[in-house]
VOGU-3710 file (C-alpha; in Angstrom, 3 decimals, decimal comma):
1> xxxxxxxxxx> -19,306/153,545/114,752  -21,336/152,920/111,758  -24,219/154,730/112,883  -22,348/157,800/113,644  -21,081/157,482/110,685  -24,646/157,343/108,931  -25,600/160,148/111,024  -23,726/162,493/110,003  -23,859/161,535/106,350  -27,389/162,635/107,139
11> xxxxxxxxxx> -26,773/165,573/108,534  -24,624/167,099/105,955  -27,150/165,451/103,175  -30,221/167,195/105,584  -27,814/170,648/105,888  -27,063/171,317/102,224  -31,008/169,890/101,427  -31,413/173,250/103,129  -28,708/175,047/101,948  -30,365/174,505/98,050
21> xxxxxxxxxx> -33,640/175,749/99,238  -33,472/178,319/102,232  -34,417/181,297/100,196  -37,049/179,706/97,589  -39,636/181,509/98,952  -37,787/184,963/98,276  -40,175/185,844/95,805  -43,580/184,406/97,790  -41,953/186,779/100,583  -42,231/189,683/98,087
31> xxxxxxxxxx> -45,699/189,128/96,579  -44,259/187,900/93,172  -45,789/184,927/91,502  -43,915/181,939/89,592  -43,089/178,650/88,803  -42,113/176,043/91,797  -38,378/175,626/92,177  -37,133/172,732/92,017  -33,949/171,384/94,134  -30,445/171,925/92,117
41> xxxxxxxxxx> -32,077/172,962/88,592  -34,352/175,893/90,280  -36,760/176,632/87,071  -34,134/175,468/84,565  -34,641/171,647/84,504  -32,538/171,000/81,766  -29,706/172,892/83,088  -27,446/170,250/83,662  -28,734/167,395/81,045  -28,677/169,720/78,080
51> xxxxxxxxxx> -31,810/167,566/75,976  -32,702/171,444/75,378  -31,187/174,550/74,840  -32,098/177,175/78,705  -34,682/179,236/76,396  -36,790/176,824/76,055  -37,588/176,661/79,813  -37,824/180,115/79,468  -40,268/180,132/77,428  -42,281/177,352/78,766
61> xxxxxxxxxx> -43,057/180,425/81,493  -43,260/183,110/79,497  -46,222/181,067/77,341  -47,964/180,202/80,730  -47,655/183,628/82,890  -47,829/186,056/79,857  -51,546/186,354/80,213  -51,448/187,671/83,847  -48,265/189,012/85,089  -45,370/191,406/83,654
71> xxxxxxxxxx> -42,968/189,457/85,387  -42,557/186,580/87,254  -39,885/185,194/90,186  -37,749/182,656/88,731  -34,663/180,473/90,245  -31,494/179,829/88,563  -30,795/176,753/90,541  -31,202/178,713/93,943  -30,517/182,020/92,848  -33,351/184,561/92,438
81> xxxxxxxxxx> -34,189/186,293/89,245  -36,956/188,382/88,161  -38,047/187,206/84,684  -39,896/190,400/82,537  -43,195/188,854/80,637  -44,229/192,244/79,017  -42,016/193,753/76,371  -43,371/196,998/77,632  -41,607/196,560/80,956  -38,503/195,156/78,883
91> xxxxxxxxxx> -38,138/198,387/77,386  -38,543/199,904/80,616  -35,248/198,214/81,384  -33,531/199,025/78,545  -34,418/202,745/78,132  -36,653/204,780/80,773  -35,600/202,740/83,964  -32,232/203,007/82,572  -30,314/204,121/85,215  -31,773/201,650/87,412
101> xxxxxxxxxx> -30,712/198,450/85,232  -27,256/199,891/84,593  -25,341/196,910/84,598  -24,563/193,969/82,954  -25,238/190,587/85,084  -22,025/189,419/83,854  -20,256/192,509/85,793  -20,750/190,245/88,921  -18,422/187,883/87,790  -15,624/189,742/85,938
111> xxxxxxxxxx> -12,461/190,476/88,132  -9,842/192,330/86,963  -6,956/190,430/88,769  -8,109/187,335/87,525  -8,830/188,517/83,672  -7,918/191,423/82,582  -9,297/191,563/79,020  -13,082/190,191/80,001  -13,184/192,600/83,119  -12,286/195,328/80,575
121> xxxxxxxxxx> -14,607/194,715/77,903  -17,527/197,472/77,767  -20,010/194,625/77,911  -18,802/193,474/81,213  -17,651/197,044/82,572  -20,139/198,639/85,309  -20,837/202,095/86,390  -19,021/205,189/85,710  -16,508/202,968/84,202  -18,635/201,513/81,515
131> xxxxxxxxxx> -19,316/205,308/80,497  -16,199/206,380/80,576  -14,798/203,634/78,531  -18,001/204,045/76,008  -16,852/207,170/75,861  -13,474/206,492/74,662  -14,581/203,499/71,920  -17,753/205,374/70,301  -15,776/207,904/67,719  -13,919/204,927/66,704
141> xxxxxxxxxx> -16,721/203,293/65,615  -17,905/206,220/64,032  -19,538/205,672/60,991  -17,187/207,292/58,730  -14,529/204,690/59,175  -16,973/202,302/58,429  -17,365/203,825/55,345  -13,478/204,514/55,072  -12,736/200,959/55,566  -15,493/200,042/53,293
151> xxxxxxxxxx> -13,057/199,032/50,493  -11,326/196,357/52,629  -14,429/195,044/53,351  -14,898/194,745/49,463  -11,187/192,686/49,500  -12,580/190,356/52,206  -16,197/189,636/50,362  -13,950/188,614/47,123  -11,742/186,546/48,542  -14,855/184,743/50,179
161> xxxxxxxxxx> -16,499/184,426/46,894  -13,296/182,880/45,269  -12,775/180,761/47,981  -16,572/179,503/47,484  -15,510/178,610/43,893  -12,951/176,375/45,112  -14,892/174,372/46,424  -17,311/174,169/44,056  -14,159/173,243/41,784  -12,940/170,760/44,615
171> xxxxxxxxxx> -16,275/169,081/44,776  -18,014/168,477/48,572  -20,941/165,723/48,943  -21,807/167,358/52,211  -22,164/170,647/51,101  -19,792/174,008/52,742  -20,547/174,324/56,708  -22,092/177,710/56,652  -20,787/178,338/59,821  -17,403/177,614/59,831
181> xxxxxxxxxx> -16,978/179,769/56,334  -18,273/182,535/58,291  -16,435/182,941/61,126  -13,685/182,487/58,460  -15,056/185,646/56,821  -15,765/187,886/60,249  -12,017/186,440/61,507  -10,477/187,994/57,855  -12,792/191,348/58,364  -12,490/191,758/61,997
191> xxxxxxxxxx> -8,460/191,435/61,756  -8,148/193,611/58,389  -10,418/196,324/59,143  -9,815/196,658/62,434  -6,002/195,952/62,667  -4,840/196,229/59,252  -3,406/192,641/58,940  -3,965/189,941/57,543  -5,566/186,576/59,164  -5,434/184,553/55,286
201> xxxxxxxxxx> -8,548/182,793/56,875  -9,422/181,632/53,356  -5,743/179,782/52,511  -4,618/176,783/53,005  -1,896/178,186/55,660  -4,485/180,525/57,802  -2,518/182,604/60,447  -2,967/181,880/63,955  -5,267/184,311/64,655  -8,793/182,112/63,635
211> xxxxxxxxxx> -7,079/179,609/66,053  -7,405/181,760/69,208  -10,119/183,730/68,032  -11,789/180,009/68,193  -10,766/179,131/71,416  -12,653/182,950/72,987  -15,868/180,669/72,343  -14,409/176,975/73,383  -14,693/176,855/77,037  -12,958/174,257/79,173
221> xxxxxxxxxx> -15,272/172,170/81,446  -13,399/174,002/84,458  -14,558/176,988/83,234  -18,035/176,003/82,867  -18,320/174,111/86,511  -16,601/177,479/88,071  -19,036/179,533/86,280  -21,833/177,529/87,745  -20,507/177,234/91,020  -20,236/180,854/91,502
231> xxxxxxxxxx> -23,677/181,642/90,021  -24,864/179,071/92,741  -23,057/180,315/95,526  -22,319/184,058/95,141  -20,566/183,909/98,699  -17,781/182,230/96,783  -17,660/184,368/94,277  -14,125/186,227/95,864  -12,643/182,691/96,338  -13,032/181,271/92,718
241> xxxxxxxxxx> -11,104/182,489/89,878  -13,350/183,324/86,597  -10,897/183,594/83,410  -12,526/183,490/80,435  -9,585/184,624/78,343  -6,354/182,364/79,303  -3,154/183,857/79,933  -1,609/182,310/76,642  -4,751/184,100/74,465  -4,395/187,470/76,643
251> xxxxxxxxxx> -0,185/187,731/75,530  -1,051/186,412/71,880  -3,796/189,356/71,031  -1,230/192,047/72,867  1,496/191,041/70,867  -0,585/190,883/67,686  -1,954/194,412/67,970  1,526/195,754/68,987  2,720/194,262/65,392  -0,508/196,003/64,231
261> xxxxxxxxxx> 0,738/199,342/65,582  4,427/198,987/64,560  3,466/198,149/61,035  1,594/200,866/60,947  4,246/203,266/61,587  6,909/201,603/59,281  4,272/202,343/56,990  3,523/205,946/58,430  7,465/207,065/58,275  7,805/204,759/54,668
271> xxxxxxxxxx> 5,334/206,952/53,267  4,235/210,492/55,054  0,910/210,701/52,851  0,215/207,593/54,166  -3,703/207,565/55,664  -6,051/204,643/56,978  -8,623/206,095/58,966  -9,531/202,764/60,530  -9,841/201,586/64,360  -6,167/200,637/64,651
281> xxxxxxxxxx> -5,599/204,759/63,259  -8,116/205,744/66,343  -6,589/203,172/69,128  -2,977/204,850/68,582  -4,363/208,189/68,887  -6,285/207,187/72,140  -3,085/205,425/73,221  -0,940/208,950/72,878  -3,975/210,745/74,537  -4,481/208,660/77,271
291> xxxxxxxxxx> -1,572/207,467/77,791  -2,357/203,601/77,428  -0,176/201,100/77,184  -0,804/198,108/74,276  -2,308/196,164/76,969  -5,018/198,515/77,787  -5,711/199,321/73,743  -5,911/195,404/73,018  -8,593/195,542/75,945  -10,142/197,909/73,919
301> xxxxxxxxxx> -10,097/195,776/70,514  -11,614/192,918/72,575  -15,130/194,651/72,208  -14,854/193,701/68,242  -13,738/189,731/69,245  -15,608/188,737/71,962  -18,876/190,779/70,747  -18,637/190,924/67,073  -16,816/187,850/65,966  -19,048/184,606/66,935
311> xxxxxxxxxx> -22,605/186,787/66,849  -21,773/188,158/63,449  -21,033/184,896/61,778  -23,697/183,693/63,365  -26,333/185,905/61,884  -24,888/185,339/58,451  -24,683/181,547/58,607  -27,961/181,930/59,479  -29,377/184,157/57,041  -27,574/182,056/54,329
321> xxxxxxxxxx> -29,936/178,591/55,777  -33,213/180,748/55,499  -32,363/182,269/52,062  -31,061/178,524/51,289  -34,342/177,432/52,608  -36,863/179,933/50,504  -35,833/179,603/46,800  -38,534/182,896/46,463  -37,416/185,046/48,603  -33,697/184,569/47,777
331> xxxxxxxxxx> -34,880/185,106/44,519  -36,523/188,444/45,232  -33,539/189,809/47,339  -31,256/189,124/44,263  -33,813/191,306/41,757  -33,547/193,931/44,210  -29,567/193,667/45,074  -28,443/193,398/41,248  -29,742/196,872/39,688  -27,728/198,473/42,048
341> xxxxxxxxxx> -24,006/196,664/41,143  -21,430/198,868/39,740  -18,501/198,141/37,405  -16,832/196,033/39,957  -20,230/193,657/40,990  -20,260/195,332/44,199  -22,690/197,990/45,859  -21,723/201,486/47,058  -20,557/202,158/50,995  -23,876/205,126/50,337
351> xxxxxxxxxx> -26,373/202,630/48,896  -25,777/199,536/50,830  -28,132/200,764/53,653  -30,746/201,954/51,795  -32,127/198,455/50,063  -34,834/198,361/52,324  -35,754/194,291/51,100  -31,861/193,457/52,048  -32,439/194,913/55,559  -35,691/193,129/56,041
361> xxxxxxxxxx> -34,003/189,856/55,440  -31,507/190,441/58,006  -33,866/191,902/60,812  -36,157/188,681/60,109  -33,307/186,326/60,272  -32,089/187,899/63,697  -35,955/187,308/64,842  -35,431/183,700/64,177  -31,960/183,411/64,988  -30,718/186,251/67,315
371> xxxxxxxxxx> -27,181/187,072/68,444  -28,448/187,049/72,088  -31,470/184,815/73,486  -31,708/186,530/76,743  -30,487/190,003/78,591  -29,488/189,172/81,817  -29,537/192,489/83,642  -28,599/193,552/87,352  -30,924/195,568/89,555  -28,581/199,463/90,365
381> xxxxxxxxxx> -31,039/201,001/92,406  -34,105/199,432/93,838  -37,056/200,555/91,806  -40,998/199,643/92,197  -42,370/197,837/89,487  -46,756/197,446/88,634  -47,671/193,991/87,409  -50,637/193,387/85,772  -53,340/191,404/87,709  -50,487/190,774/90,578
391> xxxxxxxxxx> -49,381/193,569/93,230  -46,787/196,151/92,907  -43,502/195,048/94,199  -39,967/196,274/94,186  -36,725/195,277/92,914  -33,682/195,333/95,454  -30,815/196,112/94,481  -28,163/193,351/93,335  -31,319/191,427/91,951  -30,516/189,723/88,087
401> xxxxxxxxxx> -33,574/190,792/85,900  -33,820/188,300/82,640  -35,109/190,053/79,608  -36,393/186,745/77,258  -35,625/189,027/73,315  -36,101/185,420/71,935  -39,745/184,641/73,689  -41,306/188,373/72,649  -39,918/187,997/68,819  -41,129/183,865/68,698
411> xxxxxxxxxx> -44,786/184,957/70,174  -47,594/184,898/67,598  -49,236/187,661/69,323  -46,464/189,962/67,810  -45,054/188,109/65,020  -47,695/186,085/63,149  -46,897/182,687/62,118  -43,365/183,440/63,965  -41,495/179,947/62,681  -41,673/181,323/59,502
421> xxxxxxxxxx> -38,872/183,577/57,420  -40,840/186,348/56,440  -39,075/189,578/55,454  -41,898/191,397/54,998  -42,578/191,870/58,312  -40,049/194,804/58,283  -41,250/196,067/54,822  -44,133/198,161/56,775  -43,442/202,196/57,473  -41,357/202,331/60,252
431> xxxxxxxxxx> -41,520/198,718/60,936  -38,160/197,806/62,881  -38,860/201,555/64,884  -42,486/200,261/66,174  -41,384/196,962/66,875  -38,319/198,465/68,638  -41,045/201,021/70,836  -43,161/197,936/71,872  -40,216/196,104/72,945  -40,542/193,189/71,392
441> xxxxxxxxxx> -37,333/193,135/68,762  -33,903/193,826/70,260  -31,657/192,208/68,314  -28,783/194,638/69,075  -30,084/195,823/72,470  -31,496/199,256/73,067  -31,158/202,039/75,039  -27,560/203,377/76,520  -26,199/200,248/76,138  -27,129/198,879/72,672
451> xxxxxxxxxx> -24,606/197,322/70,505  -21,483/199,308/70,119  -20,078/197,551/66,700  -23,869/197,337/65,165  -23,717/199,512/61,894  -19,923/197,654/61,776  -21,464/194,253/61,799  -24,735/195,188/59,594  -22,176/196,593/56,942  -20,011/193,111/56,869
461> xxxxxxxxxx> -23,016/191,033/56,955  -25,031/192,825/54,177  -21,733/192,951/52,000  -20,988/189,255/52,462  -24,772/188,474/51,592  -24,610/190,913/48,557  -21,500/189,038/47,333  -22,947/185,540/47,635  -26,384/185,927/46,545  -25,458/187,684/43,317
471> xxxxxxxxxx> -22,721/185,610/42,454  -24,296/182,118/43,904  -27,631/180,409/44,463  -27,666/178,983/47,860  -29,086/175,748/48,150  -29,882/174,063/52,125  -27,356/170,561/51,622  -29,885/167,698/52,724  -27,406/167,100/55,820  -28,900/169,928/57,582
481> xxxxxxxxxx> -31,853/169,779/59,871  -35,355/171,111/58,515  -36,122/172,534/61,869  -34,863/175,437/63,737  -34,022/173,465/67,003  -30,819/175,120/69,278  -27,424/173,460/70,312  -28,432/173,004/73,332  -24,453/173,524/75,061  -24,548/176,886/73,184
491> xxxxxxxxxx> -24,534/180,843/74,632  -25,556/181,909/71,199  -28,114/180,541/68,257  -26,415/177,541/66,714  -28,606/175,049/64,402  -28,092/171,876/65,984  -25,710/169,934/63,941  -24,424/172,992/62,129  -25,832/174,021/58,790  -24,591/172,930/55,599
501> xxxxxxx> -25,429/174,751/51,664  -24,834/173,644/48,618  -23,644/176,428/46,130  -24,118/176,652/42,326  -22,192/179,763/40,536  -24,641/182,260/38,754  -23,639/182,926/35,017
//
């Protein structure tokens, strides 16, 4: 009995041995070079142990096949993908082969039925839909109510800077976590310029709002293991349930922007002069047009929370560390901001964009530490592709193309000495438009699909860093690590154990 019982042990061990590698030699089939696979990880070895953050087995590649190929054939455990070398072909992608890298990896996963608000998020939407639904966000982003809710964003950046004086008053050996101040600050921007409230992020008694904003980015293991198992076994993919946002989150943003919208007209009928021409003023005038229901329009504020929220505190906390870091540079950046503060110590909506040494400090800081590591695109329409020293070969449809941003903007063949914070890379004529044309800095995307809430998110993160660095000097809190090394369990650049400044008010 026991040998039966052995046997077929071995046969199930021998049958999904097989099942893990029956199609690694889809790329050797197609004349595409790369790495060996190996069994469960693919090309991602530290997949599952998380020592490292993904990108840097990315980049391992990219630094060995860069030389000879403009893309290689990669495995994602046993799924194929079709990792771009050349930044030339990555724009390709982006911009002239648009239409056929349309989509969105992620659109493979989303289901309606199973989550409404992800499915409907323009990052995740496919097709004719995604247009469609571009469409109907764009004028709201316009940047005229930028500009018109440019004096909220003012409010926010004060109460920032007077919560930063608390603690300076309260006293903290560790120094403030960078991070966790500024998702406080995008959580208090996000929910007052978009929906007119009020998320008192900086108080002692914050609304709920930071709470479930929070848990958008804190995934459950089950989540994680069903995400895995699906990108593993696509065949499942109709069987398995994906939510990213849980029921509970879904009603609590629905009922929050309805109190948005019925605040708004007790103030509309209170007052008939009344005028806020912000998001939540477009939304209700897409909702009458349309004919959408609050569910829909929360679907639609979604695009600011799941895509704005985490990245843009993220490229603030991190700016903060590498002006903490360079006592010069901050220095220089506060010559330049400081000429140009009116009565109030702030800068004009009109002249915020044009301080060409603030912008370079951003750009260079989203070099180091971008929103997004990787693109992960899906092949639309089969399309042949050259490759260097290797054959021509073709892309099927269905195929997930990986566009490494972080590997082109860390290479020293297009960013000199590319560990280092140096703004003046994007002091040169033209600098972020050349860079952007050779494909090698996408912070925000490009082409079609580039970053819908990008001039939103460059005006809250200049205005936050005008508001600190005038007021403050920023100091890196000897807690924090000296290198730039990722969380590895992280989607997005995060500083391994979290940064931490010291602050010291400005007379």
């Amino acid at each position: 009995m026991w040998e039966i019982t052995l046997g077929l042990a071995l046969l199930l061990v021998g049958l999904f041995y097989l099942l893990m590698i029956w199609n690694f030699d889809y790329w050797r089939k197609r004349g595409v070079p790369g790495p060996k696979p190996q069994l469960l990880t693919g090309n991602y070895p530290h997949m599952y142990n998380m020592k490292k953050h993904i990108i840097c087995d990315i980049n391992n590649i990219y630094c060995e096949y860069k030389e000879k190929y403009d893309a290689v054939g990669v495995y994602g455990a046993r799924r194929p993908q079709l990792l771009i070398i050349n930044p030339a072909l990555a724009r390709r992608v982006f911009v002239s082969d648009f239409k056929h890298f349309h989509d969105n990896d992620v659109s493979l996963l989303a289901k309606e039925k199973d989550d409404f608000m992800f499915a409907n998020n323009p990052f995740t939407l496919a097709g004719e839909v995604w247009k469609q639904r571009r469409a109907d966000i764009l004028p709201g982003l316009a940047p005229s109510r930028t500009k018109a809710v440019y004096p909220v964003t003012r409010q926010v950046c004060w109460k920032l800077t007077d919560w930063l004086h608390k603690q300076l008053r309260i006293g903290a050996p560790d120094g403030v976590n960078a991070k966790d101040m500024c998702l406080n600050f995008t959580s208090e921007m996000v929910t007052d310029c978009v929906l007119g409230l009020q998320a008192e992020s900086f108080t002692d008694k914050p609304t709920p709002i930071m709470g479930y904003i929070k848990q958008l980015f804190e995934q459950p293991w089950t989540f994680l293991m069903s995400f895995l198992l699906i990108s593993n076994f696509p065949m499942l993919r109709p069987f398995v349930t994906l939510r990213l946002i849980t029921v509970k989150t879904e009603r609590f943003f629905v009922g929050l922007l309805q109190a948005a919208i019925d605040a708004r007209r007790t103030q509309q009928a209170a007052n008939a002069q009344f005028e806020r021409l912000d998001f939540l003023d477009y939304l209700i005038q897409l909702g009458k047009k349309k004919n959408l229901d609050t569910r829909h329009l929360t679907a639609h504020t979604m695009t600011f929370l799941l895509d704005g929220f985490e990245t843009t505190a993220g490229v603030l906390s991190h700016l903060l560390l590498l002006l903490g870091r360079d006592e010069q540079v901050q220095q220089r950046l506060r010559e330049e901001l400081v000429p140009h503060l009116n009565a109030e110590g702030v800068i004009e909506f009109d002249k915020l964009n044009e301080l060409p040494f603030l912008d370079a400090c951003v750009q260079e800081s989203m070099r180091i530490f971008p929103p997004g590591f990787i693109s992960n695109k899906v092949c639309t329409e089969s399309i042949e592709l050259p490759n260097k020293t290797g054959d021509n070969f073709t892309v099927e449809r269905g195929t997930t193309v990986i566009v490494p941003h972080y590997c082109f903007m860390m290479d020293e063949d297009h960013f000199p000495n590319p560990d280092k914070f140096q703004p003046e890379r994007f002091m040169q004529p033209d600098a972020l438009k050349v860079y952007r044309e050779r494909g090698v800095f996408m912070a925000f995307g490009d082409g079609p699909r580039i970053c819908l809430g990008m001039r939103f998110a460059m005006t809250q993160i200049k205005a936050a860093v005008v508001e600190v660095i005038t007021k403050f000097e920023v100091r890196v809190n000897p807690k924090t690590r000296k290198d730039n090394v990722f969380e590895p369990s992280s989607f997005l650049a995060s500083l391994q154990g979290g940064i931490f400044l010291d602050f010291k008010a400005l007379p």
